[in-house]
VMD Tcl script that draws the C-alpha trace (Angstrom):
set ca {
  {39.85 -49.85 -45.08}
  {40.39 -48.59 -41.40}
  {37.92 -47.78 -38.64}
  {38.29 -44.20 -36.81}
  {37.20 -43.59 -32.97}
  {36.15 -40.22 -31.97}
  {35.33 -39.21 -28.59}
  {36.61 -36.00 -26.84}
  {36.58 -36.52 -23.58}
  {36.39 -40.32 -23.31}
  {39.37 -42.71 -23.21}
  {39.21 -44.45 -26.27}
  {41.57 -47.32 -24.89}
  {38.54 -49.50 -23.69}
  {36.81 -49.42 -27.06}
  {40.42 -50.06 -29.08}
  {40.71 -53.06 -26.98}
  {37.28 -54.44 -27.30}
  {37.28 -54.22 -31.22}
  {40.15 -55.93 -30.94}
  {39.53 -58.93 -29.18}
  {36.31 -58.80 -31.40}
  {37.98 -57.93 -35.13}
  {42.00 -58.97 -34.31}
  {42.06 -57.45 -37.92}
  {40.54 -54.33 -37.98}
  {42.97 -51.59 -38.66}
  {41.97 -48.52 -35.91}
  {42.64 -44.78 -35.54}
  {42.03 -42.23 -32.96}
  {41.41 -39.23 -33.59}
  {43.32 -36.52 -33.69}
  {46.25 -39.44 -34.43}
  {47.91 -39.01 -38.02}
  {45.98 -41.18 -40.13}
  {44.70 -41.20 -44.03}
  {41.69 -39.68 -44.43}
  {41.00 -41.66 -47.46}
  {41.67 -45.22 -45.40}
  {38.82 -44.35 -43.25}
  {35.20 -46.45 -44.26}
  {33.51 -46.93 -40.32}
  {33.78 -43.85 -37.54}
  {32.55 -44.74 -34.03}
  {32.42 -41.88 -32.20}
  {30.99 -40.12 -29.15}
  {30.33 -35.79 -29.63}
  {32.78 -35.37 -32.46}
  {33.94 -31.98 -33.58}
  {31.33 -30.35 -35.44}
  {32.02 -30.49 -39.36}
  {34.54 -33.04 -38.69}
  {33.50 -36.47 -40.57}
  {33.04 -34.02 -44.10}
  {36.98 -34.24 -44.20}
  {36.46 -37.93 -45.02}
  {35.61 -38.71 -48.95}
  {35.13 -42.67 -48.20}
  {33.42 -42.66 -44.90}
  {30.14 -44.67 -45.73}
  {28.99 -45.58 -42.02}
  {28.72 -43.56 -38.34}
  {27.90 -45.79 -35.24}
  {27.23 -43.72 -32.62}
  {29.04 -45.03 -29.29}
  {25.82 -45.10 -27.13}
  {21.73 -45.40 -28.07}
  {21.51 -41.69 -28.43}
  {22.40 -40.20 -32.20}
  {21.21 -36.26 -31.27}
  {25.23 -35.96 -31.03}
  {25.81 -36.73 -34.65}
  {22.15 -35.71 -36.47}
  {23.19 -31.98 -34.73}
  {26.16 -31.81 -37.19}
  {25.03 -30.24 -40.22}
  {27.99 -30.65 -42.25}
  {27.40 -34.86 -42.19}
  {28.95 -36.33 -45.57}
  {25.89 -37.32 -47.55}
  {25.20 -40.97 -48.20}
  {26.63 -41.86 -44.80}
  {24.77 -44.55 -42.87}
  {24.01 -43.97 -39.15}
  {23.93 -46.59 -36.59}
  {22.95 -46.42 -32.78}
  {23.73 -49.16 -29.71}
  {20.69 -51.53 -28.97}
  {22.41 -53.53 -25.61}
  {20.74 -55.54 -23.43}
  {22.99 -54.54 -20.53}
  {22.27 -50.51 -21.04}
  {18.48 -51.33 -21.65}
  {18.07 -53.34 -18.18}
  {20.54 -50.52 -16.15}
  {18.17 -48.06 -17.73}
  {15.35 -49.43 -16.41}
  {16.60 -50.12 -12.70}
  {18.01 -46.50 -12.59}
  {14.14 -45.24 -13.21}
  {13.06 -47.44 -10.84}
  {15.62 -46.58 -8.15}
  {14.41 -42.89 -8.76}
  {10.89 -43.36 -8.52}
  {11.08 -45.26 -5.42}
  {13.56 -43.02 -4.01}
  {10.47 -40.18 -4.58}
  {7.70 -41.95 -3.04}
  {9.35 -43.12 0.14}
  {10.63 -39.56 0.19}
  {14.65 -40.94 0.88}
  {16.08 -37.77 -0.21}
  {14.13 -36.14 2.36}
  {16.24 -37.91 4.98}
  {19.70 -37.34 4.01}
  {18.45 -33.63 4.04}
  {17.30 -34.35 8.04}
  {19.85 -36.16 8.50}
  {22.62 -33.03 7.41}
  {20.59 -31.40 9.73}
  {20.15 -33.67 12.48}
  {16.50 -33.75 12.45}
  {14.21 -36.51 13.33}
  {11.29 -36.20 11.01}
  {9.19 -38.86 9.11}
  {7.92 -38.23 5.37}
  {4.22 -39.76 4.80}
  {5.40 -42.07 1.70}
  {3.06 -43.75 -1.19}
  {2.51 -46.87 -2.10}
  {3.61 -47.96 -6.10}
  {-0.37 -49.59 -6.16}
  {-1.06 -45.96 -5.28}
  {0.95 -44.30 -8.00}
  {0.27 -43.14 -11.55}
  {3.89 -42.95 -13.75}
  {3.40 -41.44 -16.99}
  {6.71 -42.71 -19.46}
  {7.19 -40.47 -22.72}
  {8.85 -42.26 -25.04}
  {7.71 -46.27 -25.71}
  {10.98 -47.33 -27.78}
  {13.24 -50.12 -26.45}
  {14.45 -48.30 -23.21}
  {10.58 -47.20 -22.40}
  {9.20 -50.33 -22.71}
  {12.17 -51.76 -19.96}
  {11.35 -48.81 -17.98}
  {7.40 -49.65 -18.26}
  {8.20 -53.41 -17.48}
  {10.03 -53.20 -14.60}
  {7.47 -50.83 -12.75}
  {4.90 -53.03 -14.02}
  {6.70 -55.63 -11.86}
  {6.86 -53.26 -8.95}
  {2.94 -52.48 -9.00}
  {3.21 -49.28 -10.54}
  {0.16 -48.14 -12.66}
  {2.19 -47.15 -15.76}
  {0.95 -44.66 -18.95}
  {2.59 -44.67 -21.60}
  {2.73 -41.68 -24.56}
  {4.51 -41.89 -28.10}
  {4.32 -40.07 -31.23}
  {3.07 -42.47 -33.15}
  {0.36 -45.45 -31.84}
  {2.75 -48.39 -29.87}
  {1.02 -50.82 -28.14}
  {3.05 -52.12 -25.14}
  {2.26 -54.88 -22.35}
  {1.04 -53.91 -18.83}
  {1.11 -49.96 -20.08}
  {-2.41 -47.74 -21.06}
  {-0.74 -46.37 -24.24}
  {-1.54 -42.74 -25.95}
  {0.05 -41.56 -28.45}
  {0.23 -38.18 -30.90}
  {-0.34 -34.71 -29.88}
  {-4.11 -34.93 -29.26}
  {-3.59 -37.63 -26.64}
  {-0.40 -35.95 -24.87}
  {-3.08 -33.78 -21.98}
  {-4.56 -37.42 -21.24}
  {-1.85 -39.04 -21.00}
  {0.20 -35.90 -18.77}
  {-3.15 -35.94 -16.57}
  {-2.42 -39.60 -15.62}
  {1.13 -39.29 -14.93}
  {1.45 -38.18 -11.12}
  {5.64 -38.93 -11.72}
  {6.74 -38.26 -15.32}
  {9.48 -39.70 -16.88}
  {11.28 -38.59 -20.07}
  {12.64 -41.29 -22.35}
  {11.93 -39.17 -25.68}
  {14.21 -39.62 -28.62}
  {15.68 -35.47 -29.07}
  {14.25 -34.16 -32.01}
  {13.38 -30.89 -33.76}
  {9.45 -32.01 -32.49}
  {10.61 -32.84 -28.84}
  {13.40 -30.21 -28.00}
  {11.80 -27.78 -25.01}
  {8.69 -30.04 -24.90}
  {9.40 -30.62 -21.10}
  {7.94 -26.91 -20.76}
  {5.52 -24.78 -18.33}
  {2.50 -25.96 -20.59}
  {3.21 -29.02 -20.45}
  {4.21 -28.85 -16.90}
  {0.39 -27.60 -16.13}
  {-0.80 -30.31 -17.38}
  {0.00 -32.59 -14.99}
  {-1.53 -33.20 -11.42}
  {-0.48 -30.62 -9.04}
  {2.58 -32.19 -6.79}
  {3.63 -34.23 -9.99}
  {7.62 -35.48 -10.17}
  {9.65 -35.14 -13.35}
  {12.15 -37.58 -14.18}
  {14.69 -36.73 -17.27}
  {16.95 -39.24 -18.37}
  {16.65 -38.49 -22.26}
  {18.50 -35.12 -23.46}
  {18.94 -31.91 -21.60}
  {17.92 -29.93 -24.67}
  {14.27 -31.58 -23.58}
  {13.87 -29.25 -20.76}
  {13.53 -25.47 -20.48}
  {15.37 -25.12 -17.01}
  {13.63 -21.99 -15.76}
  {10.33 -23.44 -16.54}
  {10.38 -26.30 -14.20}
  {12.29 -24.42 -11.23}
  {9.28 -22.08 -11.75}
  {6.97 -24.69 -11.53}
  {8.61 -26.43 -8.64}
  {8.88 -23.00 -7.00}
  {5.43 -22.05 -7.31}
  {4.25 -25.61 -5.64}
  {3.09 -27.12 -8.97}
  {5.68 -29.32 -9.29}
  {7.27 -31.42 -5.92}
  {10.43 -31.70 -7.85}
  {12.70 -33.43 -9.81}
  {15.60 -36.54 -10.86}
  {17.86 -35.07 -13.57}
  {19.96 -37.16 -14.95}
  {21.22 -34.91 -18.00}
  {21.43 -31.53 -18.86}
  {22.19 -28.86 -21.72}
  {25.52 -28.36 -20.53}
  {27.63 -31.57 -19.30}
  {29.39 -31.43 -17.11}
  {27.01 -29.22 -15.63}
  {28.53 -25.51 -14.33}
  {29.23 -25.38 -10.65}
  {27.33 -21.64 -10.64}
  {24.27 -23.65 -12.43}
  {21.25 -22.87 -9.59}
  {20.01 -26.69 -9.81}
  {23.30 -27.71 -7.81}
  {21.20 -25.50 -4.37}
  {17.83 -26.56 -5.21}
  {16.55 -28.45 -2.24}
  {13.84 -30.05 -4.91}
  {16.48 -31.36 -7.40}
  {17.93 -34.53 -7.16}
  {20.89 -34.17 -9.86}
  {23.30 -37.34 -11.52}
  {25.65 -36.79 -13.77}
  {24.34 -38.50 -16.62}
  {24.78 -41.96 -15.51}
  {21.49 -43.75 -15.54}
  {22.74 -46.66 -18.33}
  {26.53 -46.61 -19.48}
  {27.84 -47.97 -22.42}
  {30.04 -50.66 -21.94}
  {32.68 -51.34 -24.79}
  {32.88 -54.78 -24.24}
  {29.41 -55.57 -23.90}
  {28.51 -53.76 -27.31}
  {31.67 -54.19 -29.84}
  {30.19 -57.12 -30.84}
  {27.56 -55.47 -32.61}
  {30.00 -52.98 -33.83}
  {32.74 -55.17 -35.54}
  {29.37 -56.98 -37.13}
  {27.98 -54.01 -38.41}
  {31.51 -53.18 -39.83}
  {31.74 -56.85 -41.68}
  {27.82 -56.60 -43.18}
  {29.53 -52.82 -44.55}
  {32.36 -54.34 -46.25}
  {29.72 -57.35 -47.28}
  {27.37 -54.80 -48.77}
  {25.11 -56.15 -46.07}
  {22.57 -54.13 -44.61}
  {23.18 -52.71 -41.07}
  {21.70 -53.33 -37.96}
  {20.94 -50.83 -35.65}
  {20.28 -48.11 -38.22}
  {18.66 -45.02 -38.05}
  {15.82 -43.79 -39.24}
  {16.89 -39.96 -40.70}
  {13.35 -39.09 -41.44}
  {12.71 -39.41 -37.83}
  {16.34 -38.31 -35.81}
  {16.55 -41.80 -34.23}
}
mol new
graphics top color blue
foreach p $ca { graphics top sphere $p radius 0.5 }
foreach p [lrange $ca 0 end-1] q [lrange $ca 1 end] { graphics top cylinder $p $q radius 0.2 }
display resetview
C-alpha cells in the first residue's frame, strides 16, 4: 500500500517530508518516479496529467493538495469508485480572509492610486471611503466566505452574502439561489468571488452580471479564473461601469506576459497567492485521512460529487 504525490510544477520535497514526520511509515512515490502502479491506494496531488490516475487499478482515494478540487473533477477519465478529498486548514482559511481584507482596504483608501503618482511623481490625494460607508457583496458562504465575511464584519464593513443554496451566516444579510443573485449584486458596491468552480458558476462573473451591480462597483476574484470572462469586465471597467479590479487568479497561470491585464491601469493583479497551502500545517489531516482508508473509516474532508466541491 503506497501513497503517490503529483504536482507538476511544485516541489514535492516539502510535502514528502511532512508525511513523514507525520506517517514515519508511509511508503511514498513521486510521480513520474518508477513505481508499481498496483502499490498505489492514496494520490495527493496538485493539476495532475489529465487521464493520469485511470492507469491505477487500486487507487481508492484523491486528496487534492489545496481546498480547491476543479483540478481533479476537470479530469474526465477519474477511476470510478475513487473518493475525493479537499484541505479544510485553519491557517489557509484565516490568510484567506486577511488577503480580502488587505484588498478591500487597499480599494477604498485608493493606495494603488499612489504608487501610480508616485511612478509619476505626482502629488495628488484620492477622496477615500469609510468601511461604515461600504457595501461588500461575498459570493460564495462556505468555510473561506464566512472568514472573509467575519473579518470585515470586524472591520465595520456592511457585508452581503449570496450562495446557491439558503446559508445563514453571523453579521452577513444572506441571499441565496438565482432569484436572489440581482438583490444581492445591487448591495454589493465591492464584490468578491469565493464561488466553488462548477459547471453552474464557470463565466458567471460576466457583463450581466457585471450590470447588475452599482455603477463604480470593485470586483475581487480569488476563486478560479475560469469564473471570469476577461473581455467582459475590461469592457465594463472601460466603459466606467466598473472602477476596477483585484485578481488574484486567472485561466491561464502563470499568466502570459502579452495578456492586456498586465497594462491595465484598473487591474491590480497577484499571482494566485491570497492563502497558500502549507505542507506542514495540513499533512496531518492527510496521513489521517490515509489511516481511516486503510481502517475502512470514513474520510474527512470529502467531496460532495453531486455538487463539484
Amino acid at each position: 500500500m503506497s501513497v503517490l504525490i503529483v504536482c507538476p510544477g511544485k516541489d514535492p520535497e516539502n510535502w514528502v517530508n511532512a508525511l513523514k514526520n507525520q506517517h514515519p511509515g508511509m511508503n511514498i512515490y513521486v510521480y513520474p518516479e518508477d513505481h508499481d502502479n498496483e502499490e498505489v491506494e492514496f494520490a495527493l496531488t496538485w493539476n495532475h496529467p489529465r487521464g493520469l490516475f485511470k492507469n491505477y487499478p487500486n487507487l481508492r482515494v484523491i486528496a487534492s493538495m489545496g481546498a480547491g478540487v476543479d483540478h481533479i473533477l476537470s479530469d474526465d477519465a477519474l477511476p470510478e469508485g475513487v473518493e475525493i478529498t479537499k484541505v479544510v486548514d485553519e491557517t489557509l482559511t484565516e490568510d484567506m480572509g486577511d488577503f480580502v481584507l488587505s484588498q478591500v482596504m487597499n480599494h477604498i483608501r485608493g493606495l494603488h492610486h499612489y504608487v501610480k503618482a508616485q511612478k509619476e511623481k505626482k502629488w495628488e490625494k484620492f477622496q477615500y471611503k469609510r468601511p461604515q460607508d461600504t457595501k461588500v457583496g461575498i459570493m460564495g458562504l462556505g468555510v473561506l466566505g464566512n472568514e472573509v465575511a467575519d473579518k470585515l464584519h470586524k472591520n465595520y464593513f456592511n457585508v452581503y452574502g449570496w450562495s446557491r443554496t439558503e446559508k445563514s451566516c453571523d453579521h452577513v444579510t444572506s441571499f441565496h439561489g438565482k432569484d436572489q443573485l440581482e438583490d444581492f449584486l445591487h448591495n454589493s458596491e465591492i464584490l468578491v468571488c469565493l464561488l466553488p468552480l462548477t459547471e453552474e458558476t464557470e463565466n458567471i462573473l460576466n457583463a450581466d452580471l457585471f450590470d447588475m451591480l452599482p455603477e463604480g462597483a470593485y470586483v475581487i476574484n480569488v476563486a478560479r479564473g475560469e469564473h471570469l470572462v476577461e473581455h467582459d469586465l475590461m469592457e465594463m471597467i472601460d466603459n466606467g461601469h466598473l472602477s476596477g479590479a483585484s485578481l488574484d487568479v486567472f485561466r491561464e497561470e502563470p499568466l502570459p506576459e502579452d495578456h492586456p491585464f498586465w497594462d491595465h491601469p484598473k487591474i491590480n493583479i497577484t499571482p494566485h497567492i491570497a492563502s497558500l497551502t502549507k505542507p506542514e500545517s495540513v499533512a496531518g489531516q492527510i496521513a489521517e485521512n490515509y489511516d481511516r482508508m486503510k481502517d475502512e473509516e470514513p474520510l474527512k474532508n470529502k467531496v460532495e460529487l453531486d455538487k463539484g466541491y
